[in-house]
C-alpha positions as CSV (number, residue, x, y, z in Angstrom):
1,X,77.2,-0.3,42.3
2,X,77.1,0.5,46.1
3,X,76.7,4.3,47.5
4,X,80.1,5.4,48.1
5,X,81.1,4.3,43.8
6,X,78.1,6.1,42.9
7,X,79.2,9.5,44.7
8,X,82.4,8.9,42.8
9,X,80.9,8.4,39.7
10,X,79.3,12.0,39.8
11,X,82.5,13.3,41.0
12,X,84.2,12.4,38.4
13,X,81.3,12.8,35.7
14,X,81.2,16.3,37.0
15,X,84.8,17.1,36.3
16,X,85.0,15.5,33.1
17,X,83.0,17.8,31.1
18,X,85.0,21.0,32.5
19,X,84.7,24.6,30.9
20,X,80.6,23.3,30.9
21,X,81.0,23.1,34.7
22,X,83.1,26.0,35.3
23,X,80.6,28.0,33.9
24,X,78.0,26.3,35.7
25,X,79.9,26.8,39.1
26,X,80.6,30.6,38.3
27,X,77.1,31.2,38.2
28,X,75.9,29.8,41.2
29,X,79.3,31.0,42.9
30,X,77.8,34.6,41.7
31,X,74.7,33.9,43.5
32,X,76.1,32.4,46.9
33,X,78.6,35.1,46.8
34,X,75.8,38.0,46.6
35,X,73.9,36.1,49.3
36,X,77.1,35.9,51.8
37,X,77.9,39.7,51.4
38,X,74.0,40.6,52.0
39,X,73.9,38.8,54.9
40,X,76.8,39.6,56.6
41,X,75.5,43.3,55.5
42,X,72.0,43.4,57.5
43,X,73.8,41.2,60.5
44,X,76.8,44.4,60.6
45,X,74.2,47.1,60.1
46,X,71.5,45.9,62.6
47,X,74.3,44.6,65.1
48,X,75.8,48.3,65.5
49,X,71.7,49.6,65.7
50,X,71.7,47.2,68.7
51,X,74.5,48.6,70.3
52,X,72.8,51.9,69.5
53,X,69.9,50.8,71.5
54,X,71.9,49.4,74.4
55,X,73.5,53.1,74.5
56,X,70.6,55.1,74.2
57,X,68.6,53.2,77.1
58,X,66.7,50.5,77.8
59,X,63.6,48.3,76.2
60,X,61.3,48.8,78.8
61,X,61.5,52.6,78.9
62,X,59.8,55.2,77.6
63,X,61.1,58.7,76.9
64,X,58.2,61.2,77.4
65,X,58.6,65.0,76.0
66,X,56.0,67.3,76.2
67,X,55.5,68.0,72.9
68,X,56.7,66.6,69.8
69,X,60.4,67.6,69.0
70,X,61.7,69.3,66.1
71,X,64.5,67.5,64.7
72,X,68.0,69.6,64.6
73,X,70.9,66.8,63.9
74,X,74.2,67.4,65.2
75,X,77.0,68.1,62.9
76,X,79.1,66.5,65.3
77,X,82.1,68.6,64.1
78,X,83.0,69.7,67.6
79,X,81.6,72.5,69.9
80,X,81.3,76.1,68.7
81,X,82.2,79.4,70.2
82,X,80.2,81.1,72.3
83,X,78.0,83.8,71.6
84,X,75.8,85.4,74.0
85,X,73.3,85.7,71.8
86,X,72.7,82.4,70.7
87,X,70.4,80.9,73.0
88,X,69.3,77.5,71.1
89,X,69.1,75.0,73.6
90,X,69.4,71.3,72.5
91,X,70.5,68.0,73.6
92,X,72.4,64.7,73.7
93,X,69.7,63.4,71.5
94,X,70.2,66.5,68.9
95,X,66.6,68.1,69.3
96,X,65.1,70.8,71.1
97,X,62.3,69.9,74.0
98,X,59.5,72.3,75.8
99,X,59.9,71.7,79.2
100,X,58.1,69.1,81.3
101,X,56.3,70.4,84.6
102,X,55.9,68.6,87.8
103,X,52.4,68.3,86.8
104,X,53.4,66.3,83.9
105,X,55.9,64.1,85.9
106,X,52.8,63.6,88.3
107,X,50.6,62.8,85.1
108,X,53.2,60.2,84.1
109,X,53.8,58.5,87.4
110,X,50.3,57.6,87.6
111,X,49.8,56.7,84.2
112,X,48.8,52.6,84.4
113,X,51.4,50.6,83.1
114,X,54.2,53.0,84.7
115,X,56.4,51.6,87.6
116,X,59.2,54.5,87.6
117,X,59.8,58.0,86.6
118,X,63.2,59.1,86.5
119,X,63.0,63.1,85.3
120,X,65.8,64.9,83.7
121,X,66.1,68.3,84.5
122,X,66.3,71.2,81.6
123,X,69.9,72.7,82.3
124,X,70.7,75.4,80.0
125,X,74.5,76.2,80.9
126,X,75.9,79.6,79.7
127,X,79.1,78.6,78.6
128,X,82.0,75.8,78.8
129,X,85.4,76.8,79.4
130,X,88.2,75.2,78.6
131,X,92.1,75.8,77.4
132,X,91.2,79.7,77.7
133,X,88.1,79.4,75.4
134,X,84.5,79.7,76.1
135,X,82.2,77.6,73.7
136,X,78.5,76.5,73.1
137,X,77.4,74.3,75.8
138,X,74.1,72.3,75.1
139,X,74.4,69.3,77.9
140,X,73.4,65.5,76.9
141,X,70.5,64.2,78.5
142,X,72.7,60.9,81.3
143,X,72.8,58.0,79.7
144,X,71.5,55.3,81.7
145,X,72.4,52.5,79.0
146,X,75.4,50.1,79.3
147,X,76.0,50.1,75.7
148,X,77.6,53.5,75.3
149,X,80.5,53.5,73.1
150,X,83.4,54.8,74.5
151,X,86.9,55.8,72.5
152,X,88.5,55.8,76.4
153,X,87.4,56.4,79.9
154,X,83.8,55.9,81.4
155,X,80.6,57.0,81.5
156,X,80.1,60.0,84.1
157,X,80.6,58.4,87.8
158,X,77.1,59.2,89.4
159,X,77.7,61.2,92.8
160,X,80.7,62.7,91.1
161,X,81.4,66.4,88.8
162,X,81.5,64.2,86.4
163,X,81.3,64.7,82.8
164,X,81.6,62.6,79.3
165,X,83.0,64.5,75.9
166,X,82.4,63.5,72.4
167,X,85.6,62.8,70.7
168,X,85.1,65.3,68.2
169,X,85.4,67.8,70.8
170,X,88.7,66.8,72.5
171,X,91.2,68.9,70.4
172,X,89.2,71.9,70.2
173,X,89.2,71.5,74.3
174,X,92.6,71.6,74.5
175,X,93.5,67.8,75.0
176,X,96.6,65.9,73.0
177,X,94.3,63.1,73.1
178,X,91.4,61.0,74.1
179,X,93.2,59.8,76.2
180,X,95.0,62.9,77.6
181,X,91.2,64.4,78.3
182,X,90.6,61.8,80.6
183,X,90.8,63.4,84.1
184,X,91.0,66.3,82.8
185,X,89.1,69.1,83.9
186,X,86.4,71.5,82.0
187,X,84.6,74.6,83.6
188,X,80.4,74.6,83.3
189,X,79.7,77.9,83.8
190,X,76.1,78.6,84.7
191,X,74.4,81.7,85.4
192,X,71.5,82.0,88.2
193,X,68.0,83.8,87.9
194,X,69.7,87.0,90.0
195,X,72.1,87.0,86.7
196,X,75.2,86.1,89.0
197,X,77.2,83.5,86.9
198,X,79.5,80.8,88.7
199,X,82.0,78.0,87.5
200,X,81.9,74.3,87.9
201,X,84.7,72.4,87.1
202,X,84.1,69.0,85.7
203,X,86.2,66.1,85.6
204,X,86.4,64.5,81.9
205,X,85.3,60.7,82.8
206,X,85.6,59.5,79.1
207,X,85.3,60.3,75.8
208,X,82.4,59.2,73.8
209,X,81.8,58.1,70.0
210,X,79.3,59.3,67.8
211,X,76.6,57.2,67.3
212,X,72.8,57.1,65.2
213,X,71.2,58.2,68.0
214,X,73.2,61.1,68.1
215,X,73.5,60.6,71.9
216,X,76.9,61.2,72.3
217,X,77.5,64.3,70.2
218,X,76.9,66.4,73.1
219,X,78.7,66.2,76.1
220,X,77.1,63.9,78.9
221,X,77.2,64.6,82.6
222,X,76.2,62.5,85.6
223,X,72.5,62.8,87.0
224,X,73.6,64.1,90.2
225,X,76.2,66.9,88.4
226,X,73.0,67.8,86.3
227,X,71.1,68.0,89.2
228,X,74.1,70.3,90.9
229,X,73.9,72.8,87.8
230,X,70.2,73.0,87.8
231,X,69.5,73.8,91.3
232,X,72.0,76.7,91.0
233,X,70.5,77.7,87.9
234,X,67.0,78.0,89.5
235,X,68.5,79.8,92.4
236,X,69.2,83.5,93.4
237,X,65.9,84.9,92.9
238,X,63.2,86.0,95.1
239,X,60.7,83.2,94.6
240,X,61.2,79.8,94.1
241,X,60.9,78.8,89.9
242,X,58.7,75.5,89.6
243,X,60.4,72.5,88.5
244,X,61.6,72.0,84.6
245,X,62.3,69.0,83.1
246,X,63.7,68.1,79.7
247,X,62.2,64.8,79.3
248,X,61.2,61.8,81.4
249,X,62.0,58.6,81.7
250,X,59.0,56.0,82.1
251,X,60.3,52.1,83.2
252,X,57.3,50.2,82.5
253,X,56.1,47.0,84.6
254,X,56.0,45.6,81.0
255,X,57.4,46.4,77.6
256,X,54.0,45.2,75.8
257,X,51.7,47.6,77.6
258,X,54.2,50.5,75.3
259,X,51.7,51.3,72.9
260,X,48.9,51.6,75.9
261,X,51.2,54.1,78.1
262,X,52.0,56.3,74.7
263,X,47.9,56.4,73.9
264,X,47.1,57.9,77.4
265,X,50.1,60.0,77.3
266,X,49.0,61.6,74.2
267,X,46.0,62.3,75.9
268,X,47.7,64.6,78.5
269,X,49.5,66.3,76.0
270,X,53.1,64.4,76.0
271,X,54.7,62.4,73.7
272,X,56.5,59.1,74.3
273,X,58.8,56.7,72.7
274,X,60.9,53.9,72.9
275,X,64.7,53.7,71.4
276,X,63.1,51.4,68.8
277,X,60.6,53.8,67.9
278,X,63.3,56.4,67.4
279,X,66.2,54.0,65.7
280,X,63.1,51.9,63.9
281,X,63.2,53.7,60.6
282,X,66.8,53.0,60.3
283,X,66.0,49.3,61.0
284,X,63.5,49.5,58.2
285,X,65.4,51.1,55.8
286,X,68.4,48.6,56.0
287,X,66.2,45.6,55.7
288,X,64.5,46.9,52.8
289,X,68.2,47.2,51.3
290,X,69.0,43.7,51.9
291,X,65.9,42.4,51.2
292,X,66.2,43.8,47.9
293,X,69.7,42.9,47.2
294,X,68.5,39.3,48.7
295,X,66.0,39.1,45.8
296,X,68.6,40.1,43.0
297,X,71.2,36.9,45.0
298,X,68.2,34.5,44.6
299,X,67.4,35.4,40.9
300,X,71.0,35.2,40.4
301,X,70.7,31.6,41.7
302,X,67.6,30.8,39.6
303,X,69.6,31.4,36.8
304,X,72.5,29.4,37.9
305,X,70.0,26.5,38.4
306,X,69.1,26.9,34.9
307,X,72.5,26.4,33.8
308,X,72.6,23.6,36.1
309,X,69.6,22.4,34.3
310,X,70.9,22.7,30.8
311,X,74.2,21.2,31.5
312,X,72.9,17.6,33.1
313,X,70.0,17.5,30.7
314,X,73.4,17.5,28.0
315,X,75.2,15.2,29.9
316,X,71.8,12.6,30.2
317,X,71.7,12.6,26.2
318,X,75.9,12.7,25.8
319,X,75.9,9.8,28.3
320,X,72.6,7.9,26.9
321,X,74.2,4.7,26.5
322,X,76.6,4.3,29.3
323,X,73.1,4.7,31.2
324,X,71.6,2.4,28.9
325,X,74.4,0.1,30.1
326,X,74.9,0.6,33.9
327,X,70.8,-0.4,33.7
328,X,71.5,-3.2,31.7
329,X,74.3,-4.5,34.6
330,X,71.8,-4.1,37.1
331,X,72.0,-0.3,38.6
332,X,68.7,0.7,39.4
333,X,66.6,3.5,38.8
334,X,66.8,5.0,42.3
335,X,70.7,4.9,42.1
336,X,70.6,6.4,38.1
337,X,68.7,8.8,39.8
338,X,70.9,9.7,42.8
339,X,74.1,10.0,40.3
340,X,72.9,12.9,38.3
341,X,70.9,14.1,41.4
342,X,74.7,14.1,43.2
343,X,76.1,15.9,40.1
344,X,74.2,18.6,40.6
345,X,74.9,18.7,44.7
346,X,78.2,18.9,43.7
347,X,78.1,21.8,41.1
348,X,76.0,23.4,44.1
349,X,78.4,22.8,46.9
350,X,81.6,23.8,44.6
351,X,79.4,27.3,44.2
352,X,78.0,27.8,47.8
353,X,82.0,27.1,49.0
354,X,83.2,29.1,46.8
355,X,81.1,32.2,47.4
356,X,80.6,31.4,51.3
357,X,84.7,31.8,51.3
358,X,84.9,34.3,48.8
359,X,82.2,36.8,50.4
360,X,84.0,36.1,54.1
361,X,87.3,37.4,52.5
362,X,86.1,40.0,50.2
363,X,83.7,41.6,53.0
364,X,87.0,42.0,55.2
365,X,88.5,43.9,52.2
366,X,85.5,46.2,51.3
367,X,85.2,46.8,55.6
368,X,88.7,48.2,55.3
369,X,87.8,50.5,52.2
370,X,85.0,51.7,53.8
371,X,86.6,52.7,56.9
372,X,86.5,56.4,55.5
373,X,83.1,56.2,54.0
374,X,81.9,55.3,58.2
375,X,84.6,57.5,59.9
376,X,81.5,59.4,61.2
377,X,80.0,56.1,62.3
378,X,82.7,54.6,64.6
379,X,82.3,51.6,65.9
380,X,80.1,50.5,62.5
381,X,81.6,47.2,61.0
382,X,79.7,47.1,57.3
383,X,79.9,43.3,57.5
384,X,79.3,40.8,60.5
385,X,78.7,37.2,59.8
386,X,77.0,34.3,62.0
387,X,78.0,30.8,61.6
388,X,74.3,29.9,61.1
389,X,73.7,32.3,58.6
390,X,76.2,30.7,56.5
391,X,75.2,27.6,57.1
392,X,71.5,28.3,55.8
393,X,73.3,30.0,52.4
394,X,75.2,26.8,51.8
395,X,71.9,24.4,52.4
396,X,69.9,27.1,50.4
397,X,72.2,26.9,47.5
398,X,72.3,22.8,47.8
399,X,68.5,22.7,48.1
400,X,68.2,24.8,44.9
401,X,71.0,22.9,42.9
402,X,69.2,19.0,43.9
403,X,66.1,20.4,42.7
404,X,67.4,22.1,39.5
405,X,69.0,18.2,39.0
406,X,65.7,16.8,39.2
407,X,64.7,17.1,35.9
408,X,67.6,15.6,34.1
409,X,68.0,12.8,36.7
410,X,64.2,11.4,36.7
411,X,65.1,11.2,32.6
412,X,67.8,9.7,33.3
413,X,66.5,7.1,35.7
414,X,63.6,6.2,33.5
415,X,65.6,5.5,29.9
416,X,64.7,2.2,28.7
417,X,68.0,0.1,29.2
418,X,67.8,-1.3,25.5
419,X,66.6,1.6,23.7
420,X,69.7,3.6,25.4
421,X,72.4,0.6,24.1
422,X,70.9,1.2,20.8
423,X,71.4,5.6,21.0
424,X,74.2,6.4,18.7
């Protein structure tokens, strides 16, 4: 019997014994399935928490603070009224910060290991006005990153009044729509050290979607606007006010020398961090998930292999002497062998296509029930899937079902040709 009959002998072995090898199949299909929907899981999750990164600013950059924030997240609900007496100052990356000197930003620039500073001054605007209300105004630190997420528009053009809104704050602004805020204006009212206050209108460059980081829950202005607003804000007094920063940015000559820059930092007092320090616990959390619900898809596929197991070791001992015959007519042990090995291939690759598919289609359909579940997320697809990825589920789930055959098929290849004629 040459190769291509013995493929079709398994085929059709396989099929002819059918409620045991649906019930085989369901169980590895259980298994694959599981496997798909986990992995298209951690690709979605850690995908968006890329994107995240590519907003919030670069790898080789560190964001120094002079001391250790405390963390106040953004509802994200839209901008409040404003109240003269609230004075809480936070920002774009929803926490408070002391104020960086120019000692500090000194400190920093000759810190080895730092090629650039790029610091962000603390602007504490009074007010925004807009449609004939006045509201909270905390500004976002400029974003620097290409990944920002946008609903419409652009990021803040720099050299221009420029500002970017969240989206959750465009109908409380007085817009129809995203898209009806963009070129539209807003007032930034600030008030100078002499108490004098004085408006500057903004353009709206684009509107911004929420994100982990939390960096666009605040509106976002251009460098040179936030550098406009703070020089008025330090002005109109009698004496020049030293320099205040918010935070820092430090490019590194190399992203490795990282945890060297933090060490001496924390030495002068500052604390610094990169995006994947800050987004890093989400990164862990997310993999733990799916590394757990990996665990349960493989024990899932143990157990299928056990089925797959029981049901060739019953076919060997139903089939005793048609082996005992294809022996006796010359098929050799290596080709016994490779039919009940290819049985159990093809239980495995009925299963792994079965949940592969099946995983694919059902994620789309759990995505679109989840769409309210992540309306605070935008931009968050649950599932994502890589070509590869699949590809190393199907082989996984083959490589598990040929070994699960092995058993049966090395009894099956050793049976003593006339002893097996003689099996009733």
């Amino acid at each position: 019997m040459k190769w291509p009959d013995v493929v079709g002998s398994a085929v059709t072995s396989t099929l002819r014994g059918r409620i045991r090898t649906v019930l085989t199949v369901v169980a590895v299909f259980i298994g694959a399935l599981t496997l798909t929907l986990t992995s298209g899981m951690g690709t979605g999750v850690n995908r968006y928490i890329d994107e995240t990164v590519a907003a919030f600013g670069d790898a080789d950059t560190l964001y120094v603070q002079k001391s250790q924030p405390l963390l106040e997240l953004s509802t994200g609900t839209g901008p409040r009224a404003y109240d003269p007496e609230d004075t809480q100052v936070s920002t774009g990356f929803g926490v408070s910060f002391a104020g960086l000197s120019e000692e500090n930003i000194a400190t920093v620039e000759d810190t080895p290991g730092v090629a650039e500073v790029q610091p962000v001054y603390n602007v504490v605007p009074t007010y925004l006005g807009a449609a004939g209300e006045k509201f909270q105004l905390a500004l976002g630190v400029p974003v620097h990153g290409d990944g920002l997420q946008m609903v419409t528009g652009a990021t803040a053009a720099e050299g221009e009044d420029e500002i970017a809104i969240p989206d959750s704050w465009v109908a409380d602004l007085g817009f129809a729509s995203a898209e009806d805020a963009v070129g539209g204006t807003v007032q930034v009212v600030m008030t100078d050290q002499a108490g004098a206050e004085r408006s500057f209108e903004a353009r709206v460059s684009g509107v911004t979607q929420a994100s982990l980081a939390g960096v666009a829950m605040n509106p976002l202005p251009s460098t040179s606007f936030n550098e406009r607003l703070y020089a008025y804000q330090t002005g109109g007094g009698p004496e020049q006010i030293p320099a205040s920063y918010i935070m820092a940015r430090a490019i590194m000559d190399d992203p490795a020398q990282a945890t060297a820059v933090q060490e001496e930092l924390e030495r002068a007092g500052m604390v610094a961090s990169t995006v994947e320090d800050q987004l890093g616990m989400f990164r862990t959390v997310i993999d733990a998930v799916i590394w757990i619900l990996n665990t349960c898809a493989v024990i899932a596929l143990l157990a299928a292999s056990l089925g797959i197991v029981n049901t060739l070791l019953m076919s060997v001992q139903e089939r005793t002497r048609e082996i005992g015959l294809m022996k006796a007519l010359g098929m050799s042990g290596p080709k016994v062998f490779g039919l009940f090995s290819l049985e159990a291939v093809f239980i495995g690759f009925l299963g792994a296509v079965l949940g592969v598919a099946t995983g694919v289609a059902g994620s789309w359909v759990a995505g679109v029930l989840a769409e309210g579940f992540l309306a605070g997320l935008p931009g968050l697809s649950l599932f994502a899937f890589r070509a590869r990825s699949l590809a190393l589920i199907a082989v996984a789930v083959l490589a598990i079902a040929f070994l699960a055959g092995t058993i049966p098929a090395v009894r099956a290849a050793g049976k003593d040709p006339i002893t097996a004629l003689r099996h009733e």
